[in-house]
C-alpha positions in Angstrom: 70.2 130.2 105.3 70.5 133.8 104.9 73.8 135.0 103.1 76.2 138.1 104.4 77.7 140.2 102.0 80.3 141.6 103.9 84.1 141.7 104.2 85.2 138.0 104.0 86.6 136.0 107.2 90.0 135.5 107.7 91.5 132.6 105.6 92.6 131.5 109.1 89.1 130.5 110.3 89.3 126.9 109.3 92.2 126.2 111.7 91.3 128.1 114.4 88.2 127.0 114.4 89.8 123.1 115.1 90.6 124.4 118.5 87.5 124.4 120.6 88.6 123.8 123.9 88.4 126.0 126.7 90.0 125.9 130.2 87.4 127.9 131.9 87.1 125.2 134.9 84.8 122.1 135.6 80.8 123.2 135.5 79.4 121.9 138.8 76.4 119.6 138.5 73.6 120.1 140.4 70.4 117.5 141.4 67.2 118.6 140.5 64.3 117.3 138.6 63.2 118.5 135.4 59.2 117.8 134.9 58.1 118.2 130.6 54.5 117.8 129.5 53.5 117.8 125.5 50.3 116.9 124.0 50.9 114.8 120.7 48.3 115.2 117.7 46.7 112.8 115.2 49.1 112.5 111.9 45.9 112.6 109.8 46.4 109.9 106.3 49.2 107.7 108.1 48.5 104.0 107.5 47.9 103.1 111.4 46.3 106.4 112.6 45.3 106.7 115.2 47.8 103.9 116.9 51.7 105.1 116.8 54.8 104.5 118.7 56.6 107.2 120.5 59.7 108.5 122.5 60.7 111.2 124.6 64.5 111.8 125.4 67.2 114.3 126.3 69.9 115.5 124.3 72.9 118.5 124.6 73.1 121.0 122.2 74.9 119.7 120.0 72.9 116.9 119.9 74.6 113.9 122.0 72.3 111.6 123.8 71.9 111.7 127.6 68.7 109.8 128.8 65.6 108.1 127.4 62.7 109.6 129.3 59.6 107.6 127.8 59.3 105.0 125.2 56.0 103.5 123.8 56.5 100.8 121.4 55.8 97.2 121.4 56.8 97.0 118.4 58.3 98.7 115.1 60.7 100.7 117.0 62.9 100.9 114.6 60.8 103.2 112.5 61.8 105.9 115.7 64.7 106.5 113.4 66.0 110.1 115.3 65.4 108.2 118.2 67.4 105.2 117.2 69.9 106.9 115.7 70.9 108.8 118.8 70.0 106.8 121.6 71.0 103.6 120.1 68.0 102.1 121.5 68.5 102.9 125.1 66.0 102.7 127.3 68.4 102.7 130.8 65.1 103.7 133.8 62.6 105.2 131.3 59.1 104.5 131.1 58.4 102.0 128.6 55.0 100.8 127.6 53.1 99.4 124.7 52.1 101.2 121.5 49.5 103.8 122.0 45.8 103.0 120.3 45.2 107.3 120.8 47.0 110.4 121.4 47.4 111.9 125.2 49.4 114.3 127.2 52.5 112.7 128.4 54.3 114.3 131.7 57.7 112.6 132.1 60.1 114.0 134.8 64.0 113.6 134.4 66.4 113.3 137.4 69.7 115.3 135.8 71.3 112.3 135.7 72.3 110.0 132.8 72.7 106.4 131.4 75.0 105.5 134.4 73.0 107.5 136.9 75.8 110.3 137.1 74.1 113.3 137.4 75.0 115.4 134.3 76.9 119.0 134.3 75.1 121.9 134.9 74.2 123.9 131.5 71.8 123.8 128.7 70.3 120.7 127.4 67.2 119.7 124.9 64.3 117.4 124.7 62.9 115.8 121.3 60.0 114.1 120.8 59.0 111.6 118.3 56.4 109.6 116.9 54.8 107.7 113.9 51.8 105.9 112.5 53.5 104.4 109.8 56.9 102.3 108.6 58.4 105.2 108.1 60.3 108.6 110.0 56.8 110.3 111.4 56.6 114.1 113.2 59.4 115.3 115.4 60.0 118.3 117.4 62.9 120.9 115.9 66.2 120.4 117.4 66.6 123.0 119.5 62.5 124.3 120.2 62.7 122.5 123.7 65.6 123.7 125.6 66.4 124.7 128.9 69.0 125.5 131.4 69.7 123.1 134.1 71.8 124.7 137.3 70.7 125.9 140.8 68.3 128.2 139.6 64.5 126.8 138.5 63.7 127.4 134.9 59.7 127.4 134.1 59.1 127.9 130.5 56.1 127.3 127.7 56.9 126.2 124.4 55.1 127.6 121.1 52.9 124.8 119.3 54.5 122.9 116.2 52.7 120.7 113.6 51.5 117.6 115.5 52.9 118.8 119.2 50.9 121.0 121.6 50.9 122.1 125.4 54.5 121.7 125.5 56.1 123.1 129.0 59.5 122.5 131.1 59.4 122.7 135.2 62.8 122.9 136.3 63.2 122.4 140.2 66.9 122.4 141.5 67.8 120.3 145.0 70.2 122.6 146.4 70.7 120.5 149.2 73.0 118.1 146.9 74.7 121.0 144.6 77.7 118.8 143.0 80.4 120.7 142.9 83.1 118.4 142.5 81.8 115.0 141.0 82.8 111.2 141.9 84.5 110.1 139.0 85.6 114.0 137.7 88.7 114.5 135.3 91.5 115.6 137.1 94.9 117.3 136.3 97.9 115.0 137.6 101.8 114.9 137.9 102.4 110.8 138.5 106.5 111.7 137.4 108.3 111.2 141.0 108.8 114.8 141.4 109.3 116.3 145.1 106.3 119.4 144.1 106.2 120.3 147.8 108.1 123.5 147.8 106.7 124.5 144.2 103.6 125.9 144.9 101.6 123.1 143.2 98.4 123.8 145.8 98.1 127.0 144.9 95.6 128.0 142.7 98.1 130.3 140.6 100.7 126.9 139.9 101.0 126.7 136.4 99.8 122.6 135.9 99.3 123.2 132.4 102.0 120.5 132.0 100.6 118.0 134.5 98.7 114.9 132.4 94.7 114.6 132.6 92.3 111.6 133.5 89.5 110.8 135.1 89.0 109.1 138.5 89.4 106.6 140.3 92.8 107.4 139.7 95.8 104.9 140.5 96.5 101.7 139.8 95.0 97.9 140.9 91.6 97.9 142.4 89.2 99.2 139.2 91.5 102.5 138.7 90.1 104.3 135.6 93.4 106.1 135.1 96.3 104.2 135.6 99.2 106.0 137.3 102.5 105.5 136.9 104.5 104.0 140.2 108.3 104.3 139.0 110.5 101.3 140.4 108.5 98.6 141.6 111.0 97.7 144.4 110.7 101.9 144.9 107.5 103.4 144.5 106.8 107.0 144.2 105.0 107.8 147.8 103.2 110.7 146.5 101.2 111.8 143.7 99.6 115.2 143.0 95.9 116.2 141.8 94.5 119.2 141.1 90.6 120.1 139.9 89.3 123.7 139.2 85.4 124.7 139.5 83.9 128.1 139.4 81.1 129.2 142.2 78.8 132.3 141.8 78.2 132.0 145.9 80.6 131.0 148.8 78.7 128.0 149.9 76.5 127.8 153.3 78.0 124.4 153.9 80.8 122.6 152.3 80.7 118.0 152.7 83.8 116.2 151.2 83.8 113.0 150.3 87.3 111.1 150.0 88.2 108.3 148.7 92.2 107.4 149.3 94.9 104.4 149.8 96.4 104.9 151.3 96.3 108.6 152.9 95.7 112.4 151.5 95.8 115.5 152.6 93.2 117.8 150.4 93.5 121.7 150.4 90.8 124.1 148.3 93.2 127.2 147.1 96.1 126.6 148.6 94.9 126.0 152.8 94.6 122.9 154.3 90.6 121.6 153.9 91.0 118.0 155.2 93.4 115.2 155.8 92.9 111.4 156.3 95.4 108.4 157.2 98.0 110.8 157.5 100.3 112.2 160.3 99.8 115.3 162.1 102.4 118.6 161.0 103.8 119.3 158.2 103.9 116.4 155.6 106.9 116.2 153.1 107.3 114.0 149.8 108.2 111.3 151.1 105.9 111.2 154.6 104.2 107.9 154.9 100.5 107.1 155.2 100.0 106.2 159.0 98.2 102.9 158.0 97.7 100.4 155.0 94.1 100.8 153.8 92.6 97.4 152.5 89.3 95.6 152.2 86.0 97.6 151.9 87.7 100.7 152.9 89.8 100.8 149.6 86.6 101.7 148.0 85.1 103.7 150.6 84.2 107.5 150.4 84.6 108.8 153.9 82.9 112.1 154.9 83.9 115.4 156.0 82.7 118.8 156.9 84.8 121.4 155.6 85.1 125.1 156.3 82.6 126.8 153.3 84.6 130.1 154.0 87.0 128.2 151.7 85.5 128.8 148.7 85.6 132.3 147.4 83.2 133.5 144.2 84.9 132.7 140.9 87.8 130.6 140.0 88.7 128.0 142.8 91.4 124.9 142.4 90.8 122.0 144.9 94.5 120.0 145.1 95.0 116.4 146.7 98.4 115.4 147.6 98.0 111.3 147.5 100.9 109.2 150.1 101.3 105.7 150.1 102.0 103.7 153.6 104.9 102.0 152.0 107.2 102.4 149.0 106.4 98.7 148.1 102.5 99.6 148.1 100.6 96.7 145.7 97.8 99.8 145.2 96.7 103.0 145.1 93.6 104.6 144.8 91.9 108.4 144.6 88.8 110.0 143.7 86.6 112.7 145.3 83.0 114.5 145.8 82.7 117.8 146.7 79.5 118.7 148.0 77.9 122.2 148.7 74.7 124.3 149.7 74.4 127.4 148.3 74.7 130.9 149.7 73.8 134.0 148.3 74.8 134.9 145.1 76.4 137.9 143.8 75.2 139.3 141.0 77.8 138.8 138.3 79.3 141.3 135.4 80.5 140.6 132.3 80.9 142.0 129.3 78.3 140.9 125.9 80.3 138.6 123.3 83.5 137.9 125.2 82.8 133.9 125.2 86.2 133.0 125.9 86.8 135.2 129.0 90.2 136.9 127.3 89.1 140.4 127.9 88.2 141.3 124.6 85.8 140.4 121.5 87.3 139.3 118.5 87.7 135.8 116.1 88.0 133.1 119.4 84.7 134.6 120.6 82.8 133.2 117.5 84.8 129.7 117.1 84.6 129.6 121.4 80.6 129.3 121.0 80.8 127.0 117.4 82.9 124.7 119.8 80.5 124.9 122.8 77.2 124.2 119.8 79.2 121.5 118.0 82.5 120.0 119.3 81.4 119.7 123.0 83.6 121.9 124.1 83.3 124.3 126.8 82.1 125.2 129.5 81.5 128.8 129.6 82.2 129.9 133.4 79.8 132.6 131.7 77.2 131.8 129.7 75.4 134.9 129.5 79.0 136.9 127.9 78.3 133.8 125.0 74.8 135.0 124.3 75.7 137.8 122.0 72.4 138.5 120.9 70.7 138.4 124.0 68.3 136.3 123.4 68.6 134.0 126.3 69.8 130.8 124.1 73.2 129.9 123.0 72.9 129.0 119.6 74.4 129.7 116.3 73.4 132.8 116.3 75.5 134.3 118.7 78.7 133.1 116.7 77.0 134.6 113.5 76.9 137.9 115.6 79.8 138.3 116.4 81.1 137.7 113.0 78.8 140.8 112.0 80.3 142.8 114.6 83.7 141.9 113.4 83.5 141.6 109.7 80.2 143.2 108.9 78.0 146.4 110.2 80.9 147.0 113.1 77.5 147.3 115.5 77.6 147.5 119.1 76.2 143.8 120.6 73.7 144.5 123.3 74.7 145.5 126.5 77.0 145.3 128.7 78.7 145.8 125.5 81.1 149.0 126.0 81.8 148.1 129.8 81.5 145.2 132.2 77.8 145.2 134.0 75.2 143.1 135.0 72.5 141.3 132.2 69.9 143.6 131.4 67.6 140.9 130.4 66.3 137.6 132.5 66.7 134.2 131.6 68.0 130.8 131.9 71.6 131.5 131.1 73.8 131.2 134.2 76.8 133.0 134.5 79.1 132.1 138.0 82.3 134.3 136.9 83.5 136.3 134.4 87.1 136.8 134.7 88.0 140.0 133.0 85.4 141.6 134.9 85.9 142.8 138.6 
């Protein structure tokens, strides 16, 4: 590791550095396949060369598991220790096969989606590969030499040759016709206290919810609620509950689907107009307006479709805010979640200005700890990757935090433009980059 001699950091690194996270909005999730090829070599002297066990699986950046891909081993698995380690021996739709008698070229395709079969938020994420010949850890790729970006753009890429691992390539197709913006089961803010919000603003995209409590859907209570709500009196139920969910878009969408799930009825705006309402009456609805109808059975859990209005969505920062009404104070259940669904338009080209990582306006200490959370707390995301690439050299890595140090507390140099001024990136690649805030 090289060593700068320059001025020392501030002896308040350490605890600003414990705050990672940034409120930069939800990163949509988009459904695409991702197609890797590598060609694995002989580990020449290993006790059972040729014959080794193998597995291929994906990872994020800072190095949590997401997916088993392919797994050869009929036996002596346990010598995959990387794999092991991370994946805890999961093996949820992968290929799986016997132990190989040669090497080959494997080609394993991945779906975006995880463990669960949610598909996985757009960003950067990794693929490792290991193998062995013997009782023992064998050849692995490097952490971070097969990465790639996965969004609605396609990503093709080669990958330079490492000891034991050849013809090593990433073909990244997005589906645009299922862009995610809003997931099924996404964290959402909430305000569950009982409050009359109605004349407060709160579905505006400007309302301060900073306050409001987080969780992730279903939301409610009774009926497999993830998030339990509270309901107040029991005799005297709240009969209406707030939601709100931010998500940035480079694009205003071509078309715009909803899906809704609600008991008993909800009316759902997308910054601050009226998008869509089910169960509910007509008019102007107050805090205390009734669902028309008690939903039970099948349709507690149902997700009922709508079309919505794309014009809705503008480019950048966009809130989506449910207002949630039971049919009766003395409701035994309620229930909410949503999917937001969305075909790309045309995309503006975005500006944004180099090594401002935390969208503030400027470059300075929360830059650098901004992209250590991103790398290693799993924080994030950025609603602009490419401002967190200080370096400009298409990856987000610790690098660009080690940058921007320099540029603070070492040379004083200029980071790569746009540097002085907001503008566009100079330089393609994978990084995507739907809004930069300071930036017109």
């Amino acid at each position: 590791m090289a060593t700068i001699h320059h001025r020392s950091l501030p002896p308040a690194l350490p605890a600003i550095a414990g705050v990672f996270l940034l409120a930069l909005g939800a990163r949509a999730q988009t459904q695409g396949t991702c197609t890797f090829t590598v060609t694995t070599l002989r580990d020449i002297g290993a006790e059972y060369d040729p014959r080794h066990v193998l597995a291929i699986w994906v990872t994020t950046p800072s190095g949590a598991f997401v997916k088993t891909l392919k797994k050869q081993a009929a036996s002596r698995e346990q010598y995959l220790r990387t794999w092991v380690a991370n994946s805890g021996s999961n093996v949820v739709d992968a290929i799986t096969g016997a132990t190989l008698a040669t090497h080959v070229t494997h080609t394993v395709a991945w779906n975006g989606r995880n463990t669960t079969g949610t598909i996985v938020p757009d960003g950067q994420y990794r693929i490792r590969v290991e193998f062995t010949s013997e009782n023992s850890q064998g050849p692995l790729t490097p952490s971070a030499h097969i990465e790639f970006t996965k969004g609605p753009s396609a990503f093709n890429a080669a990958f330079p040759d490492v000891t034991n691992f050849t013809n090593m390539s990433i073909a990244y197709a997005p589906d645009l016709e299922t862009f995610t913006v809003v997931p099924r089961g996404g964290t959402w803010k909430y305000d569950d206290t009982g409050t009359n919000l109605h004349a407060a603003g709160w579905k505006d995209p400007a309302y301060d919810d900073s306050g409001w409590q987080s969780g992730k859907a279903k939301l409610g209570y009774e009926d497999g609620a993830v998030t339990i709500l509270d309901y107040g009196n029991a005799a005297d139920k709240h009969p209406c509950y707030y939601f709100r969910h931010a998500f940035a878009s480079d694009n205003v969408p071509l078309s715009l689907k909803l899906n809704l799930l609600c008991d008993d009825g909800a009316i759902v705006f997308i910054n601050g107009a009226e998008a869509a309402r089910r169960n509910m009456p007509a008019g102007n609805a107050a805090y205390d307006t009734l669902a028309v109808t008690a939903i039970g059975g099948g349709d507690e859990l149902a997700y009922f479709p709508f079309q919505l209005d794309p014009a809705l969505v503008v480019r950048g920062e966009n809130v989506i805010a449910v207002e949630v009404h039971q049919q009766s104070v003395t409701s035994s259940d309620l229930g909410f979640d949503l999917e937001l669904v969305s075909q790309p338009g045309d995309t503006a080209e975005t500006v944004f200005t180099r090594g401002d990582a935390n969208a503030d306006g400027g470059v300075d200490i929360a830059d650098a700890v901004a992209v250590l959370g991103y790398l290693f707390a799993s924080a994030g995301p950025f609603a602009c990757a490419s401002s967190a690439d200080a370096n400009d050299d298409g990856k987000l890595d610790l690098s660009d935090a080690i940058r921007i140090l320099v540029r603070l507390f070492g040379d004083g140099a200029p980071l790569p433009e746009p540097f002085t001024t907001c503008g566009a990136d100079p330089t393609e690649d994978g990084l995507e980059c739907a809004v930069s805030a300071p930036c017109p």
